[in-house]
C-alpha positions, 0 to 999 in steps of 0.5 A: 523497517519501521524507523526507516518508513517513518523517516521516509513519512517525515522526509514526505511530509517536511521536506517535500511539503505535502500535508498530512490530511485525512485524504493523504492518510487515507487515498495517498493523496490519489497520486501514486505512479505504477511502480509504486503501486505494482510494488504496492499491489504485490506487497499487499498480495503477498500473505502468509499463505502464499509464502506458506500454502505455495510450498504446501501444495507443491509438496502435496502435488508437485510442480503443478501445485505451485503453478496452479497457486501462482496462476490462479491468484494472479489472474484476479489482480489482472482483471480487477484493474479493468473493474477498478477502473470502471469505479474512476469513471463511475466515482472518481471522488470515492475513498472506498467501493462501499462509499459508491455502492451506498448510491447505487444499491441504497442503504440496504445495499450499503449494509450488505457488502459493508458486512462482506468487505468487512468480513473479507477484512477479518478473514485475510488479517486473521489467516496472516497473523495466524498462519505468520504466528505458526511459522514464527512459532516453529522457527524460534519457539515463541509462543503462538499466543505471543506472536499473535499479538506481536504481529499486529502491534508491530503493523500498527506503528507506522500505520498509526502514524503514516496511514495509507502513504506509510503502507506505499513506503513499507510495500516498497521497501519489503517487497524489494527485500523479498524479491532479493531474498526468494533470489538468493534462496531459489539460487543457493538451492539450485546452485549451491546446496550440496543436498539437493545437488544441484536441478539435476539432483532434484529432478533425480530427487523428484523421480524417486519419490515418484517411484517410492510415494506415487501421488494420486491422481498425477499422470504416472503417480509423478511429481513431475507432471501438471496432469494432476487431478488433486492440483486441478481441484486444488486450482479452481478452488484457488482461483474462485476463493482469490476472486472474493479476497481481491473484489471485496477487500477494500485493500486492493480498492484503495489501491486503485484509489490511490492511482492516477487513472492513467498509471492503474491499468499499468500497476495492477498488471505488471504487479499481478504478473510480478507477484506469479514469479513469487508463488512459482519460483520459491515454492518449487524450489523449496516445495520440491526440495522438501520432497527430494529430502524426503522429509517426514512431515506430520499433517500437523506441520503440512496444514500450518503450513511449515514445508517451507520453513522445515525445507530451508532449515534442512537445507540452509541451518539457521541462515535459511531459518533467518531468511524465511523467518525475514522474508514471511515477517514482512510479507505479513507486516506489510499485508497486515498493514494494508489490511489495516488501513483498508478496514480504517477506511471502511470503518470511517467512511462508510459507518463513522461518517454514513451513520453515526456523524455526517457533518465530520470535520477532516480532522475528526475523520482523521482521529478516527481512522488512526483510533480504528487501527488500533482497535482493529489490530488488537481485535484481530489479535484475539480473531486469530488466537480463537481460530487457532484454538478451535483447530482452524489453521491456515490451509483450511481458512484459505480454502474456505474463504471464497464460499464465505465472500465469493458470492459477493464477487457478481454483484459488485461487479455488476453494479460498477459497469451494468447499469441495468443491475438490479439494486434489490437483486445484487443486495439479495444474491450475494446473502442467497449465494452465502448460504447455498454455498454454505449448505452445499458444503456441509451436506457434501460433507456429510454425504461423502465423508459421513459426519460434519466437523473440521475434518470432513468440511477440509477435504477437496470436492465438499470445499470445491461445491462449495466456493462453486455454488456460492460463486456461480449463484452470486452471478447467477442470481443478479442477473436472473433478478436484473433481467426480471426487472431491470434498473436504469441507473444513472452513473451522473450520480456518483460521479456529482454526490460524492466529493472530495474537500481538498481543493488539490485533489478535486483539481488533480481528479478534474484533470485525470477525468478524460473520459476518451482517454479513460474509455481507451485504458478500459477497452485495453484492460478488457483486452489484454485481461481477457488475454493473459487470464487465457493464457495462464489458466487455459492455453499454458496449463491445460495442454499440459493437463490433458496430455498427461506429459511427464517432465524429461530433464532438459523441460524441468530444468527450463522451468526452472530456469524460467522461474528464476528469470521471470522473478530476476527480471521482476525484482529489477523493474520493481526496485528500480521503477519506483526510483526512476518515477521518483527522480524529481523528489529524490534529487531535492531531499540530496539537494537538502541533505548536501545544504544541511551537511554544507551548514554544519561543516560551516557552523562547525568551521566558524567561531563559536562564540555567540552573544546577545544583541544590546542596545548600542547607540553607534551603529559602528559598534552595533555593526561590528556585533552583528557582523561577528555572529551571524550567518543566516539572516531572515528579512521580513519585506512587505513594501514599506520604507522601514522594510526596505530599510532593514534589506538594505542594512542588513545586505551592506552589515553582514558578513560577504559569505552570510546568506540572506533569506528575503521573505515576502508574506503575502497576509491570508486567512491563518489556517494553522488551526486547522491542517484539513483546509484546502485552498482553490490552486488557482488563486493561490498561484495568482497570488504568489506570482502577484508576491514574486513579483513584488519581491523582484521588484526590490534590489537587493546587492548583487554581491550578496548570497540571497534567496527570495522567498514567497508565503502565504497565511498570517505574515507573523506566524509565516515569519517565525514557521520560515525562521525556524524552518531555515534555522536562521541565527536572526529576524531583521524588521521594520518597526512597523510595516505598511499599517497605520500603526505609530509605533511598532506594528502588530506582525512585528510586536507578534515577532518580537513577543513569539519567535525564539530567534534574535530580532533586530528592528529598524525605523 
């Protein structure tokens, strides 16, 4: 996976010719279409946990377990989209949420959510690799000390090199693979497995455990019901923690700051309701499939996690070992990876380049970033190591995330789209919200469960006060506080204060900044975010609940039918969309493939003998020489008489069949020290059309395979970059060009004395 996604990169950079600066390492050069970022937006989404802790509380509660896990993670990736949305209008220029909140809250501000985004970092990377190290440990036997640290070495690769577009890349490719693989699972379970017996079979399967294990607080003790008080509890838990790991991750931020405007409502809502089929269809299937099998699983095994990957050992041997083992390393690389570079950018933007070194140039921002990811994932390496031994395993870090970054959730909101929020009230709200949450949740577990350790902190009702109270008083308090004394802020200032350099990327934020048509995607998001978090959350499950209805056959076996067609018709929109959205660039890598294999079959085809060019005093014999070697020949044009000379010679010399490059260098300041230059789109427009114009003035013979081509820079380093880029076999020149010079002119001296390439000269 990483080879491939490091292709792809080189493919990016060197054949679709987009620069490898620091705004393409860190926002993908802010042009990402909604497949893309659908495919993106899950693959982010998809941790440990939701491959691991789905199962688990379907095994714990049934099939309302998984639901309540699918429904009450998605529903924050809808509403974000809206929320991030408000921050394009707000701060188009912005590489990351605290970037925006350091004008809007001032530097205490700044500190405060800086510290939680950072803290929601730390929390999710560390519960991906401790929760990916446990289950590589139950499948193969290696070490957890040891996968701890595989795992963020293998994340770091292709995010060193690649940054955020290398993330884009490996999304693509992973969460594709894992819709592929939870569809050959959920089918073979249901379809093919001689144990289970087909849906049948497992509702039979279910019925029984129902009647030998009954579940407490399930309608009838049945696993077969969503009227389950446990999976209630287990919901509301779900759905505050998810709302403080996806508002203040700068993970899903950079996402949204990565979107065009127009593609962001479309992604995150087509990636929140792709990435429900996940949870609900895998964790049915395997989560039932444990109970069916009536597996003894020690509560060891239950809190690291491992129903799912003890289910489908049970059920499939080592090829469901292989495939759960396949599907779980990406799903962790691949958030990992976006983990990774969203502290990167946190770490560059808002403390590197805030605090320690304003005036930092694009290329020392660059080294920073990639210098932050290592950092990170070595550290996080050890953050995951320590958690493990003090006893915390995954279940009870996800549980527990939101009283930690839930009360943080308010604030940041508020300071995107209200713009009475009090500056000081926001900052002293979420910090007040984190230690209610905190207190309610010790002393609820001291008061019901009689001591405070690991033990009594994990149970349900002391971890539900406490992400309510921590979420609720977040909320609560910056409003109370905004109303007592209210701001004005003027959002004019985020918009004009903070900037981008590139010149490519202001215009393409220029041009995506329509404030009637962003004010329409907003009302549209509001709406339907509002309508689909009511309809998974409230109208489908809660009649269900409160009914206390217990599935017949003919209901289970239509949702089951509907989880496989939910994640069926997901998996095709997001491998196919992305290709569709990418056509244009697909056709001209094909096209440069079909040109380089076309090359080699000739190179191969002709005579191989090769000799250097010496100086001959008859033009015949210099003639037959050249004639007999080679096939792809540069000319350098400016306009001169010994320029025009050397096209002449060079079209009515040659071979028919050789192809000649005709190349005009329109002369510029070199910006090959420093790749972060960016120059103004529009002026170079005008001048390339002034240089193809130059170049189609000039008559080249028609007989002739010819391609005209236009650079702009230094004429001598443009000539040789293109030479070796064409991989031409000579360089023909006019001994000097439009210059003063009387004897051989300096770009043709800098040819001569720098390209490893044959140069034949003409007066």
């Amino acid at each position: 996976m990483t080879v491939l996604v490091l292709v792809l990169i080189f493919v990016d950079t060197k054949w679709l010719g987009v620069r490898k600066t620091f705004e393409w390492f860190s926002t993908a050069g802010r042009n990402i279409k909604s497949g893309l970022l659908a495919s993106s937006v899950i693959s982010a989404w998809i941790w440990a946990a939701t491959l691991l802790e789905s199962s688990t509380v379907a095994y714990k509660y049934g099939i309302s377990g998984p639901f309540w896990y699918a429904a009450g993670a998605s529903i924050q990736i809808i509403l974000f989209a809206v929320i991030a949305l408000e921050l394009k209008k707000r701060a188009p220029s912005s590489h990351t949420f605290t970037e925006f909140l350091y004008l809007r809250l001032g530097k205490f501000g700044h500190k405060v959510f800086l510290l939680f985004a950072l803290l929601a970092n730390s929390i999710v990377t560390a519960m991906l690799v401790l929760g990916g190290a446990a289950a590589l440990n139950a499948l193969t036997g290696i070490d957890i000390t040891v996968a701890c640290f595989i795992i963020p070495l293998s994340i770091m690769m292709y995010t060193y090199f690649g940054g955020l577009k290398a993330t884009f890349f490996a999304d693509y490719l992973n969460t594709s693979l894992i819709f592929i693989v939870i569809l050959i699972l959920v089918v073979g379970i249901y379809f093919y497995n001689p144990h289970i017996g087909g849906i049948g079979g497992l509702f039979e399967g279910l019925q029984e455990a129902s009647i030998l294990d009954p579940v407490e607080g399930n309608s009838g003790g049945s696993f077969l019901t969503l009227a389950s008080v446990g999976a209630l509890i287990f919901g509301i838990i779900n759905i505050i923690g998810n709302f403080g790991t996806v508002f203040v991750d700068q993970t899903f931020w950079q996402r949204a700051i990565a979107a065009r405007p127009r593609s962001l409502i479309k992604g995150f809502f087509v990636g929140g309701l792709a990435w429900f089929a996940i949870p609900f269809a895998l964790a049915t299937s395997l989560g039932l499939a444990g109970i069916a099998l009536h597996l003894d699983l020690s509560a060891s095994e239950v809190s690291h996690g491992l129903v799912a990957p003890i289910t489908i050992s049970n059920l499939l041997g080592e090829v469901g070992g292989i495939l759960i083992l396949t599907m779980l390393f990406t799903a962790v690389t691949c958030a990992g990876s976006a983990e990774l570079v969203a502290f990167s950018s946190l770490f560059t933007f808002d403390i590197y380049r805030t605090y320690l070194k304003p005036s930092a140039s694009g290329r020392q921002l660059m080294s920073i970033s990639k210098y932050s990811v290592l950092i990170f994932g070595f550290g996080i390496g050890l953050l995951s190591l320590t958690l493990f031994h003090i006893g915390l395993n995954l279940q009870y870090i996800y549980l527990s995330m939101g009283i930690l970054i839930g009360s943080a959730v308010g604030p940041i909101s508020l300071s995107l789209i209200w713009r009475k929020t009090n500056k000081t009230a926001a900052s002293i709200s979420a910090i007040l919200g984190l230690l209610f949450g905190i207190i309610v949740w010790i002393y609820s577990a001291s008061y019901f469960y009689g001591s405070i350790s690991v033990t009594s902190t994990s149970h349900d009702i002391p971890l539900l006060l406490g992400n309510l109270t921590s979420f609720v008083s977040g909320f609560g308090l910056v409003i109370l506080g905004s109303w007592i004394k209210p701001d004005n802020f003027n959002f004019n200032i985020t918009k004009q204060r903070i900037v981008v350099v590139e010149a490519r990327i202001r215009s393409l934020i220029k041009e995506d900044n329509d404030e009637v048509f962003l004010k329409k995607r907003t009302l549209f998001g509001y709406k339907y975010g509002i309508i689909f978090t009511l309809l998974l959350v409230v109208i489908w499950p809660l009649p269900l609940f409160f009914s206390g209805y217990i599935f017949s056959f003919e209901f289970f076996a239509f949702w089951i039918i509907l989880s496989i067609v939910w994640t069926g018709a997901a998996a095709c929109f997001l491998i196919v969309k992305p290709i569709i959205e990418s056509k244009r660039e697909i056709s001209t890598v094909v096209s440069k493939l079909l040109f380089l294999v076309e090359e080699r079959i000739r190179r191969r085809n002709q005579d191989n003998e090769t000799s250097d060019i010496s100086k001959r005093n008859t033009g015949d014999h210099l003639e037959n020489r050249v004639d007999a070697n080679y096939k792809r020949i540069l000319v350098a044009v400016d306009g001169s008489m010994p320029s025009i000379r050397a096209l002449d010679y060079a079209s009515h010399v040659f071979q028919v069949d050789s192809m000649i490059y005709v190349v005009h260098v329109i002369d510029w300041p070199d910006d090959s020290k420093d790749e972060n230059i960016e120059y103004d789109n529009e002026l170079l427009k005008r001048v390339e059309k002034e240089g193809r114009l130059v170049l189609s003035s000039i008559l080249i013979n028609t007989s002739r395979r010819c391609e005209r081509i236009v650079k702009v820079g230094n004429p001598a380093n443009r000539i040789i970059k293109t030479a070796h880029d064409l991989n031409v076999d000579i360089i023909v020149l006019g001994t000097k060009g439009l210059g003063n010079s009387n004897e051989i002119g300096h770009v043709t001296r800098k040819v001569l004395s720098e390209s490893d390439k044959p140069v034949l000269l003409l007066n």
